[in-house]
Legacy VTK file of the C-alpha trace (Angstrom):
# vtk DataFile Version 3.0
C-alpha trace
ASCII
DATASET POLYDATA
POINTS 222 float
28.007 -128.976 58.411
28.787 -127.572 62.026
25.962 -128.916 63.515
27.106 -132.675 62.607
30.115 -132.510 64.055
29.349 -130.313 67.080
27.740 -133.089 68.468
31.171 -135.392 68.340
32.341 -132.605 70.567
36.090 -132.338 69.160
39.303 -131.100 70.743
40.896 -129.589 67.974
39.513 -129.401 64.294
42.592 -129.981 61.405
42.337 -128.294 58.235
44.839 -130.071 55.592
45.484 -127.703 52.951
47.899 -127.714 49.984
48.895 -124.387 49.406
48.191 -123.943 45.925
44.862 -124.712 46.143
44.249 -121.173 48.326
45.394 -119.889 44.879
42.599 -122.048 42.689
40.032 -120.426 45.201
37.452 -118.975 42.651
33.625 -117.857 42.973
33.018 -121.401 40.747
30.944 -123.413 43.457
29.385 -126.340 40.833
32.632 -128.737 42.027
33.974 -127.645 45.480
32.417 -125.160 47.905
33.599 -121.590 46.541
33.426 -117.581 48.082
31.119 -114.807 46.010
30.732 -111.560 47.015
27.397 -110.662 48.322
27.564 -107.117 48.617
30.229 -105.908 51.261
30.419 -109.533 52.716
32.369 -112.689 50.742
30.049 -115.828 51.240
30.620 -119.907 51.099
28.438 -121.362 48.410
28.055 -124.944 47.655
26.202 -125.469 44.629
27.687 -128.468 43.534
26.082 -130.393 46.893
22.800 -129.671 44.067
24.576 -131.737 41.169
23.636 -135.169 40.244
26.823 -136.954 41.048
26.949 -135.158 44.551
23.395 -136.359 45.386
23.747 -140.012 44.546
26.740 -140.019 46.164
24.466 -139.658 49.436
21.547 -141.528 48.189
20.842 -145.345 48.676
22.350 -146.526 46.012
25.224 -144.654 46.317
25.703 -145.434 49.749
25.753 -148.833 48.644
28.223 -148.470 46.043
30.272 -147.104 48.975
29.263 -150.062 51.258
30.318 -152.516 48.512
33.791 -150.508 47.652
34.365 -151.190 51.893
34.208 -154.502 51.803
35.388 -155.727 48.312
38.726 -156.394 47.529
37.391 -156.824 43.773
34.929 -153.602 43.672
38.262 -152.159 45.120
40.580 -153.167 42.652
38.466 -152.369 39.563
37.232 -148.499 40.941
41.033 -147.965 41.111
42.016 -148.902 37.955
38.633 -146.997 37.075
40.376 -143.913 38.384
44.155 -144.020 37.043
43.205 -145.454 33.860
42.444 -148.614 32.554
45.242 -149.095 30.158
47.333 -146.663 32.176
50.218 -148.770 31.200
50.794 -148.265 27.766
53.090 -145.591 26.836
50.389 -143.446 24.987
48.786 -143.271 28.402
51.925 -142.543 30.560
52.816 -139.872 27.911
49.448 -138.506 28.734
49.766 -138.424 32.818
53.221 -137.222 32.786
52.338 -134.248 30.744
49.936 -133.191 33.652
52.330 -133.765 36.912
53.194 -130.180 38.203
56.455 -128.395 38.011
58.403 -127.141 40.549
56.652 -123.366 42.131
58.680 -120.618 41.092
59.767 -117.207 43.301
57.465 -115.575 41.017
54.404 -117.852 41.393
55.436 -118.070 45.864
55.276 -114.366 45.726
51.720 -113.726 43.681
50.654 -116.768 46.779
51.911 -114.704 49.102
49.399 -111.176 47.963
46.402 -113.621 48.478
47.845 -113.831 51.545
48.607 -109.859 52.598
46.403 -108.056 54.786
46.283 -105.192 52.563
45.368 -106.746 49.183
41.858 -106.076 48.225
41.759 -108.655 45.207
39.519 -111.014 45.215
41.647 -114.174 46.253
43.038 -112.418 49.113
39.155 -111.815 50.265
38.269 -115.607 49.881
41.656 -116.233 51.691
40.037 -114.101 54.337
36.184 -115.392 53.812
37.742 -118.895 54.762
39.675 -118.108 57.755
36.737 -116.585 58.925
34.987 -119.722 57.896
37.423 -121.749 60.392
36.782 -119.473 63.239
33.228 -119.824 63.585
32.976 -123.492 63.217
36.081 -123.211 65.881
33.610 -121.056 68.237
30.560 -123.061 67.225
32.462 -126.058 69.049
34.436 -124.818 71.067
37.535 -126.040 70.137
41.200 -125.550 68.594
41.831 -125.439 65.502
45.271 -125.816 63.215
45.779 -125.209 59.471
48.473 -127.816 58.062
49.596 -126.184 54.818
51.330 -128.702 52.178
52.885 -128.596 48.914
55.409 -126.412 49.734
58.769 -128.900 49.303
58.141 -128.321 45.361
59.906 -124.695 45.124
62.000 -124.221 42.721
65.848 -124.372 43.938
66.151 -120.312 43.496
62.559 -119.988 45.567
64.002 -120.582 49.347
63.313 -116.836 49.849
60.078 -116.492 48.746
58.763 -119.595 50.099
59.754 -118.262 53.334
58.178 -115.154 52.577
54.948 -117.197 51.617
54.986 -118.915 54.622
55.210 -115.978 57.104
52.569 -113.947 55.228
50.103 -117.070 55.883
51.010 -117.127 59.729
50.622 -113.222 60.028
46.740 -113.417 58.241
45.802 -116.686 60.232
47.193 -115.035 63.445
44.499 -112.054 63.261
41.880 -115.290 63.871
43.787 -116.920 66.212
44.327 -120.075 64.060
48.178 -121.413 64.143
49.485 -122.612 60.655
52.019 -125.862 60.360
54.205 -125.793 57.401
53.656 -129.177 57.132
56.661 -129.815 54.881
59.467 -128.463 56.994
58.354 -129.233 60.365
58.309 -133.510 58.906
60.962 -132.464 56.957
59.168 -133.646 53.680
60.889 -133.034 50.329
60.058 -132.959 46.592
61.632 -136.824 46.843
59.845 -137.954 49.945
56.779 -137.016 48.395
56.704 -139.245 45.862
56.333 -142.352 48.737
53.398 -140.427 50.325
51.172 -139.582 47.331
49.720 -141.272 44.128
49.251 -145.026 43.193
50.615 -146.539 40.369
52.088 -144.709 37.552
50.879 -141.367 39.288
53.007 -142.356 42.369
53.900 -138.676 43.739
51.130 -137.025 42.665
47.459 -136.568 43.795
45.680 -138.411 47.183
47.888 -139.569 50.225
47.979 -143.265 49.722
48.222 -146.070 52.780
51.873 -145.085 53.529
51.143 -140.934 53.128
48.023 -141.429 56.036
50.461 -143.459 58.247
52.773 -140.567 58.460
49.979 -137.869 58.483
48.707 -139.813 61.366
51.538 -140.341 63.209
LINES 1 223
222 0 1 2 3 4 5 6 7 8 9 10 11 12 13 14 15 16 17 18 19 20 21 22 23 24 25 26 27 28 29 30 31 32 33 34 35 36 37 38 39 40 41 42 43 44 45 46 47 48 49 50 51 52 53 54 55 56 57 58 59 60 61 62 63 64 65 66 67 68 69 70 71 72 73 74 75 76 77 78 79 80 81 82 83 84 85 86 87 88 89 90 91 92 93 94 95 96 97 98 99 100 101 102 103 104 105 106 107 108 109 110 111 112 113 114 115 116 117 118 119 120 121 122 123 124 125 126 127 128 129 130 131 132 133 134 135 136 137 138 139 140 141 142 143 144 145 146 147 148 149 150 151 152 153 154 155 156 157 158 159 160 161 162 163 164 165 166 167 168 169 170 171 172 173 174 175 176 177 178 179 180 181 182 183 184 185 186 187 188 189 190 191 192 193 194 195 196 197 198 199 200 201 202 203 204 205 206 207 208 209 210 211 212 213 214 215 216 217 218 219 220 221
């Protein structure tokens, strides 16, 4: 919510993005915050915050599920072998992650990114592209404060995708620049690849894939 962190009165507000996921934007709110059209006007709605799992996350107990995850090394342990599996080790269950880790993004799949991404497209990506952006800049105004969009993801082209990965990439600047709000290709400005990657993401088996791990929010933060 603005309002909460208004009051922490930031400098500059950091939006970490992968790239693909400005593709998976939908009007499906019961998971993640999504855009509907209301009307003329495309509008954030959240109605997974209504969901069972989302509200015990912030009730007591679940805030003392959190507390306990904070300062157990054995709570610790056992939620993350909760989350990649507990007999993630056997082959069955390697077999089973490995068929899910994503392939490399194609010129084809770069360019449809880039039409969410155009000005002129009136689909209905390309308006939630545009309902977030506009999202940004009035939390930006709200606090008065900068604001930078660190884009992801992008080191997993395909070898024959240079082109339209570049084209990607400059179609995302030119949008964000009609709301003032710089984009980082995070990628090639740290000069991450599809190899680096695999130290900054994942634990486990599913090394390479998924959440930044302790080495992945080193770099970030440095």
């Amino acid at each position: 919510r603005t309002a909460s962190f208004a009051s922490l009165a930031p400098d500059l507000l950091v939006y970490l993005v992968g790239w693909s996921e400005f593709k998976a934007l939908t009007g499906d709110d019961s998971a993640y915050a999504a855009y509907t059209r209301h009307g003329n006007t495309w509008q954030r709605t959240d109605r997974f915050r209504r969901t069972f799992s989302y509200r015990f996350r912030a009730s007591p107990a679940g805030q003392w599920m959190y507390r306990l995850l904070d300062t157990s090394r054995v709570a610790a342990l056992a939620n993350s072998r909760k989350n990649i599996g507990w007999l993630a080790e056997l082959e069955l269950a390697g077999a089973r992650h490995a068929s899910t880790k994503p392939t490399c993004a194609s010129a084809a799949s770069l360019g449809a990114a880039a039409q969410v991404w155009s000005a002129a497209s009136d689909s209905a990506p390309a308006h939630r592209v545009r309902a977030f952006l506009e999202d940004v800049e009035a939390q930006v105004t709200a606090v008065d404060a900068a604001a930078t969009i660190i884009v992801n993801g992008l080191s997993d082209q395909c070898p024959n995708a240079t082109r339209a990965r570049s084209d990607l990439v400059e179609e995302m600047r030119a949008q964000a620049s009609n709301y003032a709000i710089p984009i980082v290709d995070w990628d090639a400005q740290m000069g991450v690849d599809s190899t680096t990657r695999r130290a900054l993401n994942g634990f486990g088996i599913t090394r390479g894939y998924g959440h930044l791990n302790e080495v992945g929010h080193k770099r970030y933060a440095d």
